[in-house]
N, C-alpha and C positions, 0 to 999 in steps of 0.2 A: 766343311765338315770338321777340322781341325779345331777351328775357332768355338765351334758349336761346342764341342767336346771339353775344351779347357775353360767356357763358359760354364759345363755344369761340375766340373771338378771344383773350380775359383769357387762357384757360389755356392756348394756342398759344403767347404769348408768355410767361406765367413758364414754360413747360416746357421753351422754350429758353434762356431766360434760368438758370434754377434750375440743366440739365445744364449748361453753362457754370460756374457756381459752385463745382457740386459734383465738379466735374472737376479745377476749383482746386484745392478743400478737396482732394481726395485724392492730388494732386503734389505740394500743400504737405508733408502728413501723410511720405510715402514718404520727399521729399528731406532734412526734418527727422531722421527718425528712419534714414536712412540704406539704405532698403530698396525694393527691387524692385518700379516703380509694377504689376508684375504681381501679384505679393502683396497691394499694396493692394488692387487691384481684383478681386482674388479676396476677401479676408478682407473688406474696409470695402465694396464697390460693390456687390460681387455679394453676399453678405450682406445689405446695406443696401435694396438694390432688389428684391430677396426679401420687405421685412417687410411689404407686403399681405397675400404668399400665407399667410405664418407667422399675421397675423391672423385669415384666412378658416381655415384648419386648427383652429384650438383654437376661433373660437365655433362651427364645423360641428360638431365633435365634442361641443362642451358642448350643441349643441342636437340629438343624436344625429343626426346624418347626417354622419356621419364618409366618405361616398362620396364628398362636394363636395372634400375636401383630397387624395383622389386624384387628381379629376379635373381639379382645379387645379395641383396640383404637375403632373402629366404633360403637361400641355395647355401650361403655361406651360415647361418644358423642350422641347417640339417647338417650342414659338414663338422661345425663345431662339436655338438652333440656324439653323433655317428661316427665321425673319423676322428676326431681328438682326442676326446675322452675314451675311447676304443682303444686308440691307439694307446695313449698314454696308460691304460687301464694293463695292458700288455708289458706293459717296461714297470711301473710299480703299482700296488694297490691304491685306486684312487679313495683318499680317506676323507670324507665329508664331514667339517665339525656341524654344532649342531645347529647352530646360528644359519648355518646354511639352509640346511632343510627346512628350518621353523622359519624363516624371513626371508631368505633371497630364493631362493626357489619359486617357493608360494607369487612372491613378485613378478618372477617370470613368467609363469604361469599367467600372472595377471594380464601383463601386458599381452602378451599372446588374447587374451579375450578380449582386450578392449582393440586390439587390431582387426581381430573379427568380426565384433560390432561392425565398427566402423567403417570398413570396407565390405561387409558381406551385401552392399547395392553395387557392387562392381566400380565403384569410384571413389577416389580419395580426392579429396577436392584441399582447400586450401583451408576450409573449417577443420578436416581432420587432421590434415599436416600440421596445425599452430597446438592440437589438442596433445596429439603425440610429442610435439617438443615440449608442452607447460607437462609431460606427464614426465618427459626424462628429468624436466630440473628438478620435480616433487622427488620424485626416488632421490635421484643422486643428495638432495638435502640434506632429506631422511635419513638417507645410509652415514652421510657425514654427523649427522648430530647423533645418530647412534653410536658411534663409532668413536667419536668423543665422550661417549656419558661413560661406554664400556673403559674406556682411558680411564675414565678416573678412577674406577673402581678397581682396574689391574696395578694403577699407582700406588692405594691404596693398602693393597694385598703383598705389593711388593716391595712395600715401604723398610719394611725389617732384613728385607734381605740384599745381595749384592747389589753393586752398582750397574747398569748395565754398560757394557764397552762401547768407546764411543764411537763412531762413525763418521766420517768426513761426506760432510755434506756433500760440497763442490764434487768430489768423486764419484759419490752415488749416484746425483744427478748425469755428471757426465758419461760416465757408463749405461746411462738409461736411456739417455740422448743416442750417443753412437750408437748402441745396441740397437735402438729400434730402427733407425736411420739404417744401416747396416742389415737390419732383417728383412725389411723391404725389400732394399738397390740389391741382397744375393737373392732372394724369391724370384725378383724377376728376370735375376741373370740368369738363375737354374731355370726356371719356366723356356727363356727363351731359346737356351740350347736344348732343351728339351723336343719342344716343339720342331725347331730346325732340322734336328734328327731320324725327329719320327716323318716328317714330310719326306726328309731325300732318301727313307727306308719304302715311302710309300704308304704309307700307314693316313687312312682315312680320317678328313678331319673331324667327322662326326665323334670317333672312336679319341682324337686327342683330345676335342673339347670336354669330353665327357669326363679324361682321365686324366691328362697333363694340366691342361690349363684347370680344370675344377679344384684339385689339388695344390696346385699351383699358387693360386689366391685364399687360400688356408695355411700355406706353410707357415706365414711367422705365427700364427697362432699355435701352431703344430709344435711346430721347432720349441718356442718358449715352452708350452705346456709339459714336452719331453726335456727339456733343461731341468724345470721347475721338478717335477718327479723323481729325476736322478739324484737331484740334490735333497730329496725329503720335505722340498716345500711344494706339500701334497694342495696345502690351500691355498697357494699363486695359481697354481693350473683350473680350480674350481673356479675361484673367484675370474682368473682370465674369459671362459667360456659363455658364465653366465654375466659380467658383463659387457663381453663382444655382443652377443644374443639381443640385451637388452638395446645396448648403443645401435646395433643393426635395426632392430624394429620399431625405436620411437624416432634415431636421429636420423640415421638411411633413409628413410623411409620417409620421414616427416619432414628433412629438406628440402629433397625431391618434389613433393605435394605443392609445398611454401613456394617454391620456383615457377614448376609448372603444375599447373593440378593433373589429375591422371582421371579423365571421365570415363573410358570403357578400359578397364584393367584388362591381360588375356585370363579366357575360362581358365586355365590349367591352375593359376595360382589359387583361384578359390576350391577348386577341387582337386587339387595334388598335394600344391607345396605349402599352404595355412595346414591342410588336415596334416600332412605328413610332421610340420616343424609342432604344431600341439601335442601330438600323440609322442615325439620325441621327449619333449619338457614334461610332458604327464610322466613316462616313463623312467628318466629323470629323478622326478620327485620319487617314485615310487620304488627305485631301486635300493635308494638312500636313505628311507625308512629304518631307523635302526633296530639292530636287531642283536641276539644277545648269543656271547661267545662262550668259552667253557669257563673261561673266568672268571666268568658274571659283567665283564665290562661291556656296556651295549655300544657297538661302533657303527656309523655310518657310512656307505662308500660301498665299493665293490672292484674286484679282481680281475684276475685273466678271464672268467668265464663271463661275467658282465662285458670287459671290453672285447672278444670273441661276435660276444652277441649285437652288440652297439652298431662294430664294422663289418657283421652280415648284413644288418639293416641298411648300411650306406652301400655297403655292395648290390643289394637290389633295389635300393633307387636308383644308382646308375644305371643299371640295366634295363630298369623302366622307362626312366629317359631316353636310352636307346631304341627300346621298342618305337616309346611315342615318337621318335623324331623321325623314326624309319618312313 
C-alpha cells in the first residue's frame, strides 16, 4: 500500500512536471522552425501522446486480438473530445482559430466517415487497413504543405517587423523528447498505484476499468492539453486532440488491420462507439462555429459551460458502459 501511494504522489508530480516540459519542447520546436504551435500539436503532441495507443494496436494484433486496438482507438477519441477538452475547457477558454474550424475539423469529421464506410460490413480487412494508412500520409502532407505556404505568407507580413527570438533547437527537442518519455513512464505509474489502491480498498474491477484505467490512458493527452491552456497556448491543446483523433482512427486502427485483419468486429463498436465518437466531432465542429462578441470580434472556442457539457457527455458514457457490462 505504501508503495502504491508514493507511486501515485511520484507520478502526480513528474506528470506535471513532464506536461510543462513538453509543452516547452513543442513551442520551442514551432517557433524555431517557424510554424503554427497548432501544427505542432497536431503533428508532434497529438502524434506523440497517441504512442501508447499505437503500441497497444500492433502487440493486440500480433497477439491476435486485434478487437483491443479498436476499442482503444475509439474509447480514447471519446475521452479526447469528452474528457480533454471538458476538462481543459474548465481551467481556460478553449479558443479555436479559424483554420481549425474551416480545415482540420472538417478533416476529422472526414475521417470518421470514411471509417464508417469502411467498416460499417463489420470487418476491416487488410484492403481497409492500407486505405486508412495512404489516408493518414494524404492528411499529414496536406497539412505540412499548407502549413508552409501559410510560412511564407506570415514571413512575408512580418518582414518589417522585429526579429523573432531565437530558440535552441537541441533544447526544444530535448525537452520534447524527455517530456513525452516522462508523460508516459508517470501515467502508468499514477495508473498503477491507482489501481493497487482501489483493489486492496475493494473496489470492483468493473468500476476501476471504467474509471482508473480509462483515464488512465488519456492522462498524457490530459496533462499536455492542461499545460498547454495554462500557458495561453490555447492551439497546442486543439491541434493535440484532433490530431491524437485522427492518428487513432487511420494509424491505430489501420496497423492493427495491416497485421491481422479484423473479420467480425464486436456489435457494440458499430452501434455505441463509431455513433457516439461522430456525434462527438459533429458536436466539435459545431460548437466552434464562430460567433460574434460585443466587440464585434467573431471568436471560435467555447468555455466552462461548453467543457461542463463535453464532461457530462463522458460522464454518461461511462456509465453506459457500466450498465452494458453489468
Amino acid at each position: 500500500m505504501i508503495l502504491a501511494i508514493v507511486a501515485i504522489i511520484v507520478g502526480l508530480v513528474l506528470l506535471v512536471w513532464s506536461a510543462d516540459r513538453f509543452v516547452d519542447g513543442a513551442v520551442g520546436v514551432a517557433q524555431f522552425f517557424g510554424m503554427s504551435t497548432f501544427l505542432i500539436g497536431m503533428l508532434v503532441v497529438g502524434f506523440g501522446t497517441s504512442a501508447p495507443e499505437m503500441v497497444v494496436s500492433v502487440l493486440s494484433a500480433l497477439n491476435d486480438t486485434p478487437q483491443l486496438a479498436l476499442g482503444n482507438a475509439y474509447g480514447s477519441n471519446i475521452a479526447n473530445i469528452a474528457l480533454i477538452l471538458g476538462t481543459t475547457a474548465l481551467i481556460a477558454p478553449v479558443i479555436v482559430k479559424k483554420q481549425a474550424v474551416k480545415r482540420d475539423i472538417p478533416i476529422l469529421i472526414a475521417t470518421t466517415i470514411l471509417t464508417i464506410v469502411l467498416v460499417k460490413d463489420g470487418n476491416v480487412s487488410l484492403f481497409d487497413g492500407v486505405v486508412l494508412l495512404l489516408a493518414f500520409v494524404a492528411i499529414t502532407v496536406f497539412n505540412i504543405s499548407m502549413e508552409l505556404r501559410d510560412k511564407r505568407k506570415r514571413k512575408n507580413e512580418d518582414a518589417e517587423s522585429e526579429p523573432a527570438e531565437k530558440v535552441s533547437i537541441v533544447k526544444a527537442f530535448a525537452w520534447l523528447l524527455v517530456g513525452l518519455a516522462l508523460l508516459i513512464a508517470s501515467s502508468r505509474m499514477l495508473v498503477w498505484g491507482a489501481v493497487y489502491m482501489a483493489q486492496a480498498l475493494g473496489v470492483s474491477d468493473l468500476l476501476i476499468g471504467l474509471t482508473i484505467v480509462a483515464v488512465g490512458t488519456s492522462l498524457p493527452e490530459l496533462a499536455s492539453s492542461i499545460a498547454a491552456a495554462r500557458r495561453g497556448e490555447n492551439d497546442l491543446a486543439v491541434g493535440n486532440v484532433i490530431g491524437s483523433n485522427i492518428f487513432n482512427t487511420l494509424v491505430v486502427v489501420g496497423i492493427a488491420a495491416v497485421i491481422t485483419p479484423i473479420k467480425a468486429m464486436d456489435a457494440e463498436v458499430l452501434s455505441r462507439d463509431l455513433p457516439i465518437v461522430s456525434v462527438l466531432t459533429l458536436l466539435l465542429f459545431f460548437i466552434c462555429i464562430p460567433f460574434k462578441k460585443k466587440n464585434g470580434k467573431r471568436v471560435s472556442g467555447f468555455g466552462r459551460i461548453g467543457g461542463a457539457f463535453f464532461l457530462s457527455l463522458y460522464i454518461a458514457y461511462l456509465v453506459l458502459l457500466g450498465i452494458q457490462s453489468v
